[in-house]
TORTI-414193 format. One record per residue (C-alpha): residue in one letter; x negated, y negated, z negated. Coordinates in steps of 0.001 Angstrom, whole numbers. Each point is the difference from the previous one (the first is absolute). Layout:
% residues N
> r  px  py  pz
> A  X  Y  Z
...
END
This chain:
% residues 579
> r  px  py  pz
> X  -84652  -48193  -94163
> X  -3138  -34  2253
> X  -3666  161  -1579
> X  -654  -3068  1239
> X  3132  -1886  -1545
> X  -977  2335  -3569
> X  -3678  -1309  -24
> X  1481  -3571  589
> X  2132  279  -2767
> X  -2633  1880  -2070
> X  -2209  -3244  854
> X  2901  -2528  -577
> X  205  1204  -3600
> X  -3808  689  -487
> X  56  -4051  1060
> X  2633  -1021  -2343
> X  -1657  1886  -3025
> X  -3040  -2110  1004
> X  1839  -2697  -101
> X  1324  613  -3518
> X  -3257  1141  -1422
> X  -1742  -3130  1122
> X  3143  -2237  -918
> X  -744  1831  -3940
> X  -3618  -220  273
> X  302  -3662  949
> X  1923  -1086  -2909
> X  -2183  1650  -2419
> X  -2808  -1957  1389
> X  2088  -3105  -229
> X  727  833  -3716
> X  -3931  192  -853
> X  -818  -2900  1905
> X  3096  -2356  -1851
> X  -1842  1489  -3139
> X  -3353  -1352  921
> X  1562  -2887  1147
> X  1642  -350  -3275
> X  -3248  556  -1553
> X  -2116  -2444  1731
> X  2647  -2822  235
> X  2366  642  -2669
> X  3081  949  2737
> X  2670  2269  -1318
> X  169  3140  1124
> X  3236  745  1458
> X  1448  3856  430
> X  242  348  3936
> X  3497  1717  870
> X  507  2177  3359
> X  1865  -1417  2748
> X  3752  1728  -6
> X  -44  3585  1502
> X  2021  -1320  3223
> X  -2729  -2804  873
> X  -3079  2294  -1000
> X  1595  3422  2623
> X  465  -3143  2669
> X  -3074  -1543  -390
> X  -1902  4172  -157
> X  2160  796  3412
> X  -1122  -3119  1525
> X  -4089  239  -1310
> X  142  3738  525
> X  1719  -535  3770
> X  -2747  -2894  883
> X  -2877  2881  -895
> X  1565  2617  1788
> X  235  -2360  3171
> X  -3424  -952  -481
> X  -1396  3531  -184
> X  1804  546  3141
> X  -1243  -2919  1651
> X  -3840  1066  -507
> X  412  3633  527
> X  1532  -683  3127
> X  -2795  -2612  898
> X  -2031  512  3256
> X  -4235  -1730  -179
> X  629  -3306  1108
> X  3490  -489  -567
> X  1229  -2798  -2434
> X  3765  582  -942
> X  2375  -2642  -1400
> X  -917  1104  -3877
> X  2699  839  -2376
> X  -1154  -3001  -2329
> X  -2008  -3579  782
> X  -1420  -2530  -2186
> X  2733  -2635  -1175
> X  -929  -3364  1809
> X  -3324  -1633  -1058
> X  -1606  2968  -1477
> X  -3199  21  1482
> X  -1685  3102  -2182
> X  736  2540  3029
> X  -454  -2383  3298
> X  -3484  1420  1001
> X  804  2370  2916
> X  -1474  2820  -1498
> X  3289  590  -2498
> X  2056  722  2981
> X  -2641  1456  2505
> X  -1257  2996  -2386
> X  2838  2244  -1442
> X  -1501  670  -3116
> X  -296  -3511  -1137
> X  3565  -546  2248
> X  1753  2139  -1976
> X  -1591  -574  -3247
> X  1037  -3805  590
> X  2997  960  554
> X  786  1968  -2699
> X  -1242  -2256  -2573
> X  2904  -2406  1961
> X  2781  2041  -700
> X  -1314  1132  -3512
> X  -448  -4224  -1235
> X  3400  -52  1832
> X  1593  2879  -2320
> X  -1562  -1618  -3227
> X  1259  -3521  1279
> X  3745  1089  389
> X  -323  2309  -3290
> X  -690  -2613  -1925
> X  1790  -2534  1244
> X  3187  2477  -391
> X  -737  313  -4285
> X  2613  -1511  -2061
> X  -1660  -2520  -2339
> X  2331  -3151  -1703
> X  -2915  -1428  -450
> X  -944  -1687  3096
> X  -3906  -1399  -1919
> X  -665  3801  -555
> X  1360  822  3730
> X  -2292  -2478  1592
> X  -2630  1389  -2071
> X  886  3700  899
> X  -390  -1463  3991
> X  -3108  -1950  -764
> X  -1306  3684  -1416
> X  929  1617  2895
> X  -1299  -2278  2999
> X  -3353  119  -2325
> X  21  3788  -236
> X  1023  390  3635
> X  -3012  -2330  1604
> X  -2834  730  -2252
> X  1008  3739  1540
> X  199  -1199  3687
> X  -2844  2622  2094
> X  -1387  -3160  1163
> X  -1725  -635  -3115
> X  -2195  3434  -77
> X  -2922  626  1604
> X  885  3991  910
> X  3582  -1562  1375
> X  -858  -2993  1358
> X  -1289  479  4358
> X  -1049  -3728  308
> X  -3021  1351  -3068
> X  -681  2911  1880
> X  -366  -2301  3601
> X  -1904  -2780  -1715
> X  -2425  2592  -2164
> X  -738  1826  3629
> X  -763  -3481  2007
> X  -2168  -1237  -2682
> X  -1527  2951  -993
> X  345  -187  -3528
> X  -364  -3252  -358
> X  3522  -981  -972
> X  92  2514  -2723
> X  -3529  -1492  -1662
> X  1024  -3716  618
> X  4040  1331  -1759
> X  -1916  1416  -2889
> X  -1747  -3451  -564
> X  2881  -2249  312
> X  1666  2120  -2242
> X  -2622  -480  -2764
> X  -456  -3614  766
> X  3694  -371  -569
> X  -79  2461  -3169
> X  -2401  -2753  -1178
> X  2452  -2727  837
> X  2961  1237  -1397
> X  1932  59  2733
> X  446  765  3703
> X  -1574  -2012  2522
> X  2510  -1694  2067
> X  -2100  -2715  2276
> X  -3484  -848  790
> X  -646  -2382  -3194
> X  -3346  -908  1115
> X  1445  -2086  2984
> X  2257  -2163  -2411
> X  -1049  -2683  -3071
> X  2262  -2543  -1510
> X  -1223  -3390  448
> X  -1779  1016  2893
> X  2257  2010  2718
> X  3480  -161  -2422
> X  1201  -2563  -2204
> X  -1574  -2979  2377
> X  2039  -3060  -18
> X  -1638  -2764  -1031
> X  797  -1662  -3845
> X  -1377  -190  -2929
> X  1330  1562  -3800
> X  884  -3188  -1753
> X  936  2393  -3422
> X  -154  2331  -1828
> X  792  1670  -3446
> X  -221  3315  -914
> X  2558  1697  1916
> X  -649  -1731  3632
> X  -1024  -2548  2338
> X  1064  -2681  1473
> X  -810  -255  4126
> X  882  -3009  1671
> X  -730  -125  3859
> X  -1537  -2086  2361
> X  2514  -1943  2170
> X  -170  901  3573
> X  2127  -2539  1189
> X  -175  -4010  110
> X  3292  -174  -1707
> X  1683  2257  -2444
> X  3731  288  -1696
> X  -450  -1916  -3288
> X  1837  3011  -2091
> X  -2517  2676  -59
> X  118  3416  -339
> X  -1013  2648  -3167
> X  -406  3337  1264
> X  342  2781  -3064
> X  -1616  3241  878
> X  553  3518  -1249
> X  -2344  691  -3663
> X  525  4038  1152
> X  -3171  -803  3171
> X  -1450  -2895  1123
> X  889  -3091  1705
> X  -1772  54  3199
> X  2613  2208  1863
> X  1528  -3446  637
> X  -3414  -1082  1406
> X  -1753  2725  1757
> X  -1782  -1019  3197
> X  678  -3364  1984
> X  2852  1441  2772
> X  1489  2171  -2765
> X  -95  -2497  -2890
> X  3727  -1566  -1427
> X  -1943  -2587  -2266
> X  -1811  -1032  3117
> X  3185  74  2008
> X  2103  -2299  -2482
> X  -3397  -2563  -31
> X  101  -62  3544
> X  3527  -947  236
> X  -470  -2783  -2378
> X  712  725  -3217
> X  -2685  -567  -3525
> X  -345  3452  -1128
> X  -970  1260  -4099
> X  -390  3901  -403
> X  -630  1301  -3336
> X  -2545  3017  39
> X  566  2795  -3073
> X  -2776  654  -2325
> X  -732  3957  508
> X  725  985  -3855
> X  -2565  1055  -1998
> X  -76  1654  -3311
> X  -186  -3869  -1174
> X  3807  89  1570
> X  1161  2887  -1548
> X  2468  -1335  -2641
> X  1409  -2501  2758
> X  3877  -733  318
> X  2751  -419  2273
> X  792  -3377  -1523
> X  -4313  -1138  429
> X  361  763  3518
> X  3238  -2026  420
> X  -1147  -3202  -2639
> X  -3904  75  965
> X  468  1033  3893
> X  3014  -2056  2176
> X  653  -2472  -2679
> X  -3188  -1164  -757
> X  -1030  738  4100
> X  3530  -2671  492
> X  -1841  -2394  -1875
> X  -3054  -447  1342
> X  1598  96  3463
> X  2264  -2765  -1058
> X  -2946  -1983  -1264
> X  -1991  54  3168
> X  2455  -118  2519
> X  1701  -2704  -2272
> X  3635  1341  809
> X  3092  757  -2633
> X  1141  3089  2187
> X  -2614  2505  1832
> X  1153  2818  2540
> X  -820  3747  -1367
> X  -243  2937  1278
> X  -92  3306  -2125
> X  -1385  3503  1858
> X  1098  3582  -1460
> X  -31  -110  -3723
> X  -2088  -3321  203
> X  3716  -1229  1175
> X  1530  1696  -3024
> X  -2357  -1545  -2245
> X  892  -3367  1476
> X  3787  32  27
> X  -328  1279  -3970
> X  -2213  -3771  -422
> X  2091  -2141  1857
> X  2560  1154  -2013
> X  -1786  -606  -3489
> X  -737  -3642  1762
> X  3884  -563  297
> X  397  968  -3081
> X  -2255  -2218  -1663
> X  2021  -2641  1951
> X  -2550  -477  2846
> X  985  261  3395
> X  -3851  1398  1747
> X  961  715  3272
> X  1609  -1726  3509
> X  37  3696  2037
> X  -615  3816  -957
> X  -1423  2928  2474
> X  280  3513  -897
> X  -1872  2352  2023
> X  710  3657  -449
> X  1025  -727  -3842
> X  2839  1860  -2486
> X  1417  -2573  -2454
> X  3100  2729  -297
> X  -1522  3840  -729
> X  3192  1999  1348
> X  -1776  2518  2103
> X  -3875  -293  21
> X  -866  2436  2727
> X  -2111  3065  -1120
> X  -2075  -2237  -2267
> X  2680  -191  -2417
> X  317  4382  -82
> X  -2995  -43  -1385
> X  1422  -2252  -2964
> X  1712  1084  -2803
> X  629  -572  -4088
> X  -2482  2951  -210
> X  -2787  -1871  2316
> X  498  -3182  -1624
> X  201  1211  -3261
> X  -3310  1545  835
> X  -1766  -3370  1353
> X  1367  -1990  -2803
> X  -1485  2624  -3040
> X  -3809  189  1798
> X  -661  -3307  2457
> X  3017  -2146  -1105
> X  -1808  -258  -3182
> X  -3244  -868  1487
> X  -1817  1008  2990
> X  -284  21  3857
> X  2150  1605  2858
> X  -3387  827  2320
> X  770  -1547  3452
> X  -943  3456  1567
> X  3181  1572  -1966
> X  2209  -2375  1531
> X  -1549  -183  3490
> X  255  4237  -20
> X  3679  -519  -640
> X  581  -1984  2615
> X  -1861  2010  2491
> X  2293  2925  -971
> X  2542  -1398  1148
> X  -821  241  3544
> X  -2290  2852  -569
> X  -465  1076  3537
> X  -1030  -3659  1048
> X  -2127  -838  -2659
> X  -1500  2669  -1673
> X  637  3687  2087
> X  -1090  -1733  3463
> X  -3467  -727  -1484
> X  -566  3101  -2101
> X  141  1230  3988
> X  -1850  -2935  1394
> X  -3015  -365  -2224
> X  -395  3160  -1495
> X  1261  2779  2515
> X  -1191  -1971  2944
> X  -3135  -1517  -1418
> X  1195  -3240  1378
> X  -24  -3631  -1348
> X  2819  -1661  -378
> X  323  -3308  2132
> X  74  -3261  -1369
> X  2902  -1487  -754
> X  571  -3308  -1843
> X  3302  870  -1557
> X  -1259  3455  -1077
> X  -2807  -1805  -1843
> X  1901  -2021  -1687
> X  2700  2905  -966
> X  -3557  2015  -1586
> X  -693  -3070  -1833
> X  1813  723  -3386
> X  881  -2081  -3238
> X  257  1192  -3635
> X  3121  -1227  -1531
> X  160  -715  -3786
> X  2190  2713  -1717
> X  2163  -2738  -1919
> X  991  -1461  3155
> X  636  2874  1307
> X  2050  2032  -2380
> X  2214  -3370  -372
> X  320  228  4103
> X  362  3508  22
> X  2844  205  -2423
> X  2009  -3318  198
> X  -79  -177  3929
> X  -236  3529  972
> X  1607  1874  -2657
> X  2555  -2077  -1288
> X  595  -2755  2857
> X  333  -2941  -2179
> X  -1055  -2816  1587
> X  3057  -40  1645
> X  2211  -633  -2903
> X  135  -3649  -1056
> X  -1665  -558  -3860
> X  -677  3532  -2
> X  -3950  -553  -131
> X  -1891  -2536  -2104
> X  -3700  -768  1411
> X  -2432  -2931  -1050
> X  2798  -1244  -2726
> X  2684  -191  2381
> X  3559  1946  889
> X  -400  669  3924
> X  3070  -3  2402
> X  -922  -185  3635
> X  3210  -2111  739
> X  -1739  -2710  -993
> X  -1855  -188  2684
> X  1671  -2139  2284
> X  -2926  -615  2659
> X  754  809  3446
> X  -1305  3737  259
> X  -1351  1941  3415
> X  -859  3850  -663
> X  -1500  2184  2526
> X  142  3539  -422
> X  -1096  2959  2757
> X  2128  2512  1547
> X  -2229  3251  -875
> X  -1357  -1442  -3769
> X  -532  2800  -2270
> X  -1274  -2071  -2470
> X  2843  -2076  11
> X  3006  757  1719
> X  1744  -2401  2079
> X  3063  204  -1591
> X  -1080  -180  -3647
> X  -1961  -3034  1155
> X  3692  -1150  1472
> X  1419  -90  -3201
> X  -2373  -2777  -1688
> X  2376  -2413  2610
> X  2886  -129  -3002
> X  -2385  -607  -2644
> X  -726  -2971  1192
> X  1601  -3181  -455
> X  -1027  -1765  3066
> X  692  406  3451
> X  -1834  3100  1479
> X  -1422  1503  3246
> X  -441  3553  650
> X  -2088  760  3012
> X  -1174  3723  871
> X  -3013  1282  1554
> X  -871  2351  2007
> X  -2598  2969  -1402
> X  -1241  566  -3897
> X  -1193  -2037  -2642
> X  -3288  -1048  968
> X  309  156  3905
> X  3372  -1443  -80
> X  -1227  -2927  -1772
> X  -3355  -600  1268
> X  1323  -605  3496
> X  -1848  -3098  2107
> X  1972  -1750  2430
> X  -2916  121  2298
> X  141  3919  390
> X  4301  -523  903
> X  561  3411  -1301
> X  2975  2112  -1983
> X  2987  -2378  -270
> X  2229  -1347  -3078
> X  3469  -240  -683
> X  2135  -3068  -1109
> X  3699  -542  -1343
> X  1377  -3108  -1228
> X  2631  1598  -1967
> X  -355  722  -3940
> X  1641  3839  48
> X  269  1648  -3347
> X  -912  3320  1670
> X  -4156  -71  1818
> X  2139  2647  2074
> X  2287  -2656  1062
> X  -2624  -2635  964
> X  -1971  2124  1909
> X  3114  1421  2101
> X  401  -3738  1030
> X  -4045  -1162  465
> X  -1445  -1384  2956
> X  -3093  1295  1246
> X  -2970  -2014  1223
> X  -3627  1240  1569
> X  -2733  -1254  -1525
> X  -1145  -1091  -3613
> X  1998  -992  -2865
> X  -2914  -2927  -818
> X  1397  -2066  2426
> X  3347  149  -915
> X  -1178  -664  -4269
> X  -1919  -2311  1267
> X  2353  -2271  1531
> X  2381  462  -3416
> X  -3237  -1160  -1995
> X  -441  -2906  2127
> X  3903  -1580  -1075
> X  -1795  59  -3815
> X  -3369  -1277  956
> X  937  -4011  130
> X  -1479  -2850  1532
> X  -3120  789  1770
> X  -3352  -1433  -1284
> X  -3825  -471  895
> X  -1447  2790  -1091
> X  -2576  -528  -2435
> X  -3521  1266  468
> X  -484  595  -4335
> X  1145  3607  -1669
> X  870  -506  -3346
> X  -226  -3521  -1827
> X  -1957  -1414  -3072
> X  1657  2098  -2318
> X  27  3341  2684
> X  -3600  -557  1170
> X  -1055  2894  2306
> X  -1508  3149  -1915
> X  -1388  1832  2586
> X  1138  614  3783
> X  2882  2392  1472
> X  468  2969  -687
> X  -1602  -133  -3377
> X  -1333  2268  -2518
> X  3271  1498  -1772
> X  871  2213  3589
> X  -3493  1154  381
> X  305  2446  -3089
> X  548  3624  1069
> X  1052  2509  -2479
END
């Protein structure tokens, strides 16, 4: 054997014990962070087996092969030469796109080996054998955490775009980073748009109307008719209580409540009360009996019609498929159409939300805040920036605080840093009968406001929308609320995630949706045999609304009636409230 072939070898192996010290380290860290997760959330700790002894020498030949090529590759490197590295970005990763990750060596190969490390720790631990597949995802959901809060993008000593900026500003980045950062210590949170640019009622949340209602959970909007004639059935739009409203009305060319006004349709929105500690002993069953029903009734009133369109967004569509289903059971039939957008009414697989959920967790909620108390909207706006922590939370650690820079403004960014408390009642209930034990689903299996609820009974003609890349709420889970039903349903899929793929104006003609006639058991199935259109899925809902909306009438000029008298105008008071 050669010297050169030995020290390969020696280097090989040197690589692979590497490999297997960091694949050991890792899991111990993975063990104290379940147990501070368990402590903080109530989670059970799970014990975190070792991939089989086959999979982890593969996975050390490969990781220790991929080093040993890449210490090749930059000791061989000439000054000015840029060779094909041994491992790039995964599409879409935009942490390592400045030129100076690939130009430099250093920060070349440091980017590169952090690549094929997060790759290692990827394949590691998507190799353990778990049976439970909650405490899998969770074991995943550890790891992509662990892996990009480590990324060398995020420090200051391993980060070249710091270095560049702190040299053409001199110094100035690094003062104006170390203010932001305290600014945002002060907020509670990191800084993801320009929130000076943006106020509701004034830039967002502008169509015309006027709150006709209101009790102590939310208001009732009614808006202004922007057409001479409208359809005669109108339409009750039922929001999300987890944020606010107004991501269905942001600005004029990006606004759905202005869009379905302008195509002729009367349009009521109800608008959450942000909880307060007055709301902490609220319930599931107040939110169902003192929010749709009572919002069905005043719509029915004005508009003067038996049978008003809905439409139900995220969990605000959960909340309204669980009341139209008390209705029916009361022997009332409340409704001529139904829209889900982006809404589970069956809790098979929730996505990475529902790792984080378990007997432990609820147990947890249901002994401290189920009792009594508040889920803080920052809480749940932090978890859902985890879960695309390199978008949402990484990128402007970087941005604002490495950089010095402000972030731009951004209307849907506002509105995602605009958090709601939730009242822990509610929320344990949610938590445990949707996401835990997936009841809903089962006919007579839940009782709320009095009543036994089976989804079957609802027989009104159904459209749900999901989007292709939800991680809120998958596509396919979404797919299986179609059987539930016991109308005639239409499944159309969009393009993008959940709040992109739904706020999507026909004016901008961008992504595209997919449609399929045929009522497959399988969301697998469907999809194989969709048809894909350009554009935005509005047009198509809209047209389906239209077949429900009856005669057309004069539209009148009044909001509200004797009984509904205007309180005060759109967007009112209840949306303004910032935790």
């Amino acid at each position: 054997m050669s010297d050169d072939t030995g020290k390969q070898g020696d280097g090989l192996q040197a690589m692979m014990q590497a490999g297997q010290a960091m694949m050991q380290g890792f899991f111990e860290t993975l063990a104290k962070q379940q147990v501070a997760m368990q402590d903080s959330t109530g989670l059970a700790a799970t014990k975190l087996p070792m991939p089989d002894s086959e999979t982890m020498t593969r996975l050390q030949k490969e990781f220790a092969a991929k080093h040993m090529a890449l210490w090749s590759s930059m000791a061989g490197r000439k000054p000015g030469e840029n060779p094909e590295p041994v491992a790039a970005p995964e599409p879409g990763d935009k942490r390592f796109s400045s030129p100076e990750w690939s130009d430099n060596p250093m920060f070349d190969y440091l980017r590169q080996a952090y690549l094929i490390n997060s790759g290692f720790l990827r394949q590691a631990t998507d190799s353990v054998p778990m049976n439970d597949g909650r405490a899998k995802a969770r074991l995943q959901f550890l790891t992509r955490q662990y892996i990009d809060a480590l990324a060398p993008s995020n420090f200051a000593a391993t980060n070249p775009e710091f270095i560049r900026t702190a040299i053409d500003t001199e110094g100035q980045s690094i003062t104006k980073g170390i203010q932001n950062l305290l600014s945002d210590l002060g907020k509670g949170r990191v800084s993801m748009t320009d929130e000076s640019v943006f106020e509701v009622g004034r830039e967002l949340a502008i169509t015309p109307g006027a709150v006709i209602f209101e009790n102590e959970l939310f208001q009732l909007i009614q808006y202004a008719p922007l057409t001479e004639k409208v359809a005669q059935t109108p339409l009750l739009i039922v929001p999300p209580c987890i944020n606010k409203y107004y991501i269905l009305d942001l600005q004029a060319e990006n606004s759905f409540v202005r869009y379905i006004v302008e195509q002729g349709h009367t349009v009521f929105l109800m608008s959450w009360k942000n909880a307060g500690q007055e709301d902490a002993n609220r319930t599931w069953d107040e939110y169902v009996e003192k929010g749709p029903l009572l919002a069905l009734k005043a719509v029915r009133e004005v508009a003067k019609v038996k049978k008003p369109n809905v439409l139900g967004f995220c969990v605000g569509g959960t909340i309204l498929a669980t009341a139209i289903a008390v209705a029916k059971a009361r022997g009332e039939d409340p409704v001529a159409s139904v829209t889900f957008l982006t809404t589970m009414l069956d809790f098979s697989d929730t996505g990475e939300i529902g790792c984080l959920v378990d007997e432990a967790s609820v147990q947890m909620r249901e002994n401290t805040i189920g009792k009594g108390g508040l889920m803080q909207g920052q809480e749940l706006a932090s978890v859902f920036s985890f879960l695309r922590a390199n978008d949402l939370v990484w990128q402007y650690v970087v941005g604002n605080y490495l950089k010095g820079g402000t972030p731009k403004a951004f209307d849907l960014l506002h509105w995602n840093s605009d958090a709601t408390n939730l009242p822990g009642p509610f929320l344990a209930w949610y938590l445990r009968n949707m996401y835990l034990e997936n009841n809903l689903r089962l006919p007579g299996r839940l009782t709320v406001a009095g009543q036994k609820v089976d989804l079957g009974k609802i027989d009104a003609p159904a459209y749900f929308f999901a989007a292709q890349e939800d991680h809120i709420v998958p596509w396919r889970t979404s797919y299986l609320g179609r059987p539930l039903l016991g109308g005639e349903t239409t499944f159309v899929l969009g393009a993008s995630g959940h709040i992109a793929g739904t706020i999507n104006p026909v004016s901008k003609n961008r992504r595209s949706y997919w449609t399929n006639p045929a009522k497959t058991a399988s969301p697998q199935d469907w999809l194989s045999g969709a048809q894909e259109h350009p554009g935005s899925w509005w047009a198509h809902w809209i047209e389906w609304l239209n077949s429900f909306g009856g005669r057309q009438v004069a539209a009148r000029g009044r909001l509200g009636n004797a009984q509904y008298e205007p309180i005060e105008p759109a967007p009112g008071r209840y949306v303004k409230v910032r935790v």
